[in-house]
Backbone as a chain_set.jsonl record, in Angstrom:
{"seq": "XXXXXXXXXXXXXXXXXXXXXXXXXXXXXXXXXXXXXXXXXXXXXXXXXXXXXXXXXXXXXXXXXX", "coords": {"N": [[36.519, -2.067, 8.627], [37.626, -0.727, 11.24], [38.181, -0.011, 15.102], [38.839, 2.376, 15.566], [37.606, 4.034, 13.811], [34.711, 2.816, 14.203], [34.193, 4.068, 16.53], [34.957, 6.429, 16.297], [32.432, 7.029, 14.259], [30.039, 7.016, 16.397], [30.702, 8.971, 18.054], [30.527, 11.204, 16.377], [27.807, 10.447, 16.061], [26.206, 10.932, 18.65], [27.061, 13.693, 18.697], [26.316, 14.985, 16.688], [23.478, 14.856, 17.224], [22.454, 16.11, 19.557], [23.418, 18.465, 18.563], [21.449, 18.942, 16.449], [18.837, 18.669, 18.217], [19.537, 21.25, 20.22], [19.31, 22.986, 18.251], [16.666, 22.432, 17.381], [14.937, 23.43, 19.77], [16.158, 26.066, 19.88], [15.658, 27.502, 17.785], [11.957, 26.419, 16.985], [9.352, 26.433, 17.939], [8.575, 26.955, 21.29], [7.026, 24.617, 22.638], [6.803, 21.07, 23.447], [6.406, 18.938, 21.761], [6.008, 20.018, 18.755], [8.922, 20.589, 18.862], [10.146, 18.283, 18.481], [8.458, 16.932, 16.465], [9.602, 18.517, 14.5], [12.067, 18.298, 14.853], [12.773, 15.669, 13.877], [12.621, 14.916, 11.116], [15.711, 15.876, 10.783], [16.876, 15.18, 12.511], [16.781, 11.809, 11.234], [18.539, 11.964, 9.07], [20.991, 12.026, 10.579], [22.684, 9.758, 10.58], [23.173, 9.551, 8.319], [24.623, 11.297, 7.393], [26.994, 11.217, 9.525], [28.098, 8.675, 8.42], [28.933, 9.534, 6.138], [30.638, 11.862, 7.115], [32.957, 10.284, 8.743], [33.31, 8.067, 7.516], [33.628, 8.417, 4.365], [36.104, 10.888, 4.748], [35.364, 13.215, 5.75], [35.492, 14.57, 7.745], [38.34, 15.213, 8.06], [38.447, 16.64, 5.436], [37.088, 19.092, 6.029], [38.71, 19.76, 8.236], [40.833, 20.24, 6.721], [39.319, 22.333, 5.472], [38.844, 24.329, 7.52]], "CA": [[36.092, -1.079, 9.596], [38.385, -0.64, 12.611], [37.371, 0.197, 15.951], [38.456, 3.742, 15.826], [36.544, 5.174, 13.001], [33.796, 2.92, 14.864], [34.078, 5.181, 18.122], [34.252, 7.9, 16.002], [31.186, 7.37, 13.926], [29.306, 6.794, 17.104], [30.555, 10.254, 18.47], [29.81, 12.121, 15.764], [26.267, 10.709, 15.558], [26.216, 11.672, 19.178], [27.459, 15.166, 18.527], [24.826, 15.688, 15.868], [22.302, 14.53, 17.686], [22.301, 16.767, 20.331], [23.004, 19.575, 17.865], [19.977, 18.973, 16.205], [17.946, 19.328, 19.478], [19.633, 22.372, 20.023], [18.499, 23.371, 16.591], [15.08, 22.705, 17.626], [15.01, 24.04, 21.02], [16.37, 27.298, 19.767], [14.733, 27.817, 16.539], [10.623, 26.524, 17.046], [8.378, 26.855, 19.627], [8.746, 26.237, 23.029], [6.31, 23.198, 22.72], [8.252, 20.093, 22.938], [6.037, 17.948, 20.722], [6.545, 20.639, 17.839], [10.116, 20.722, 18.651], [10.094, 16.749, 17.918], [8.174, 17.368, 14.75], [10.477, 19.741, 13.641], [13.364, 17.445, 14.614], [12.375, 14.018, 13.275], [13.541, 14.924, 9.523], [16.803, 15.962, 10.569], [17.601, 13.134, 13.119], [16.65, 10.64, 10.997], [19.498, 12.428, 8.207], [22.42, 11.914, 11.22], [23.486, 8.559, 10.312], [24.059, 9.04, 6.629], [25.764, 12.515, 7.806], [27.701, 10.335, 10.432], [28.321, 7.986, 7.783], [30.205, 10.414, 4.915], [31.931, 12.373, 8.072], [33.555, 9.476, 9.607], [34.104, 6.759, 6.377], [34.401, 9.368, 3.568], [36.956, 11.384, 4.708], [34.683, 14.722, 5.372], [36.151, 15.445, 8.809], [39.345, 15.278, 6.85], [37.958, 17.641, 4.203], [36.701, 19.858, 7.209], [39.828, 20.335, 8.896], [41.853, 21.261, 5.591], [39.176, 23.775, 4.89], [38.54, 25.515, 8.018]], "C": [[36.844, -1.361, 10.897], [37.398, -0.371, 13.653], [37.419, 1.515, 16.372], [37.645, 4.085, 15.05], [35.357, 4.481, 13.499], [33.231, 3.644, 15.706], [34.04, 6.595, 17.484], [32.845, 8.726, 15.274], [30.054, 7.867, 14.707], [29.321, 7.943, 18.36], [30.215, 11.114, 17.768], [28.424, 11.852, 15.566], [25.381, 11.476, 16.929], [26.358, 13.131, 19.379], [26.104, 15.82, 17.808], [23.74, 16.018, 16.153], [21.682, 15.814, 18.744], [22.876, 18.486, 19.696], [22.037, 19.873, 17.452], [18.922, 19.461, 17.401], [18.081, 20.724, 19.957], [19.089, 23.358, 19.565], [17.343, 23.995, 17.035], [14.521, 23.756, 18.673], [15.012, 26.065, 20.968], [15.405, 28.109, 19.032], [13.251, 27.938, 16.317], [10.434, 26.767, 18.159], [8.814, 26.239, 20.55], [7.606, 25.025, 23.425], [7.273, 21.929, 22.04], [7.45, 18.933, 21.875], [5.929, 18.814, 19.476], [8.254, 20.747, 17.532], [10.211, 19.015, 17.822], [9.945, 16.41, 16.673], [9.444, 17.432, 13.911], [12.023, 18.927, 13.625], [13.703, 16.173, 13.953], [13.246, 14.463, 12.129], [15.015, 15.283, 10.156], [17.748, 14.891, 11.484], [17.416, 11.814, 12.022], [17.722, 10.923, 9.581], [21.023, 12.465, 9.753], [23.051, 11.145, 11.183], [24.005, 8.504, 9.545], [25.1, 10.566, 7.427], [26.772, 12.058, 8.228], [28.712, 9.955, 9.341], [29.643, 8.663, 6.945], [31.01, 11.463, 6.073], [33.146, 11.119, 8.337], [34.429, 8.342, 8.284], [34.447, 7.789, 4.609], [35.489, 10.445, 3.652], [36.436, 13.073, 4.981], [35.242, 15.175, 6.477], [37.482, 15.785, 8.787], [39.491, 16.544, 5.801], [37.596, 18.473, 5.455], [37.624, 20.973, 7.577], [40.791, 20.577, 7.711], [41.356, 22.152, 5.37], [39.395, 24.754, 5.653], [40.425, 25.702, 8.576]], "O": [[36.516, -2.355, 11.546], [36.18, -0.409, 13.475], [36.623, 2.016, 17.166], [36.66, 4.585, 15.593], [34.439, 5.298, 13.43], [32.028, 3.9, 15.751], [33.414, 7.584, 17.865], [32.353, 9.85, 15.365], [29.25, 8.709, 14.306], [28.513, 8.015, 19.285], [29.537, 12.001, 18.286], [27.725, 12.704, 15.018], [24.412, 12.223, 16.793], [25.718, 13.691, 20.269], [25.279, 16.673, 18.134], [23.047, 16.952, 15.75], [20.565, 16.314, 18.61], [22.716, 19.509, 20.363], [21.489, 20.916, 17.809], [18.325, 20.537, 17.382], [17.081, 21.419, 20.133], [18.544, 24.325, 20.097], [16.973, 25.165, 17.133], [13.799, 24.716, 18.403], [14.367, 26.932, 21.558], [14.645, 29.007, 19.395], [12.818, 28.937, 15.742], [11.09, 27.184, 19.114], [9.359, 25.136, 20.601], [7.482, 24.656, 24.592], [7.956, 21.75, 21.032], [8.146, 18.117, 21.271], [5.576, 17.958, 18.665], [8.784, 20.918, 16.434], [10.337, 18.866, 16.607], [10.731, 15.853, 15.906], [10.015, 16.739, 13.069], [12.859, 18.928, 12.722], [14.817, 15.802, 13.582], [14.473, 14.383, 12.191], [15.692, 14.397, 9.634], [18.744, 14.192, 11.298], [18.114, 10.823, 12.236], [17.73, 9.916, 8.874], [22.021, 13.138, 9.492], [24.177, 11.326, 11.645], [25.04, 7.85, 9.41], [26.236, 10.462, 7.888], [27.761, 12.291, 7.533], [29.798, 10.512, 9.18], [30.848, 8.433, 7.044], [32.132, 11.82, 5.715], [34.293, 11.369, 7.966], [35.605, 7.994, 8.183], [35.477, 7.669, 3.946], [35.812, 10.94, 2.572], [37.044, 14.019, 4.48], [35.609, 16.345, 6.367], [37.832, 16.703, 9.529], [40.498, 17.193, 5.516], [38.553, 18.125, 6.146], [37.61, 22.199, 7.461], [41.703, 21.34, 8.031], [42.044, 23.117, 5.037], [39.883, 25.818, 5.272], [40.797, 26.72, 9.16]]}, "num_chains": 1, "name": "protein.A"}
């Protein structure tokens, strides 16, 4: 494990992260302890996401598809 695909894991879990909230924000209620709810399951799925972006080759696979 180098120290770029470190910095990059650790931006894309950043990136996600604050997509997800997004997510929430947009999508449920305007109560922030429902938004939380509603976000828990998918924050706690941003690491393995992270994970197969960054060390499998998916942002790789990404950028050939789009």
């Amino acid at each position: 494990m180098d120290a770029r695909s470190f910095l990059q894991f650790f931006v894309t879990v950043y990136v996600l992260i604050i997509a997800v909230l997004m997510i929430a924000a947009v999508v449920f209620p305007p109560d922030p302890f429902a938004q939380i709810v509603y976000a828990a399951p998918m924050l706690l799925l941003v690491p393995l996401i992270s994970y197969i972006l960054t060390y499998k080759n998916g942002i790789a696979y990404l950028r050939m598809r789009l």
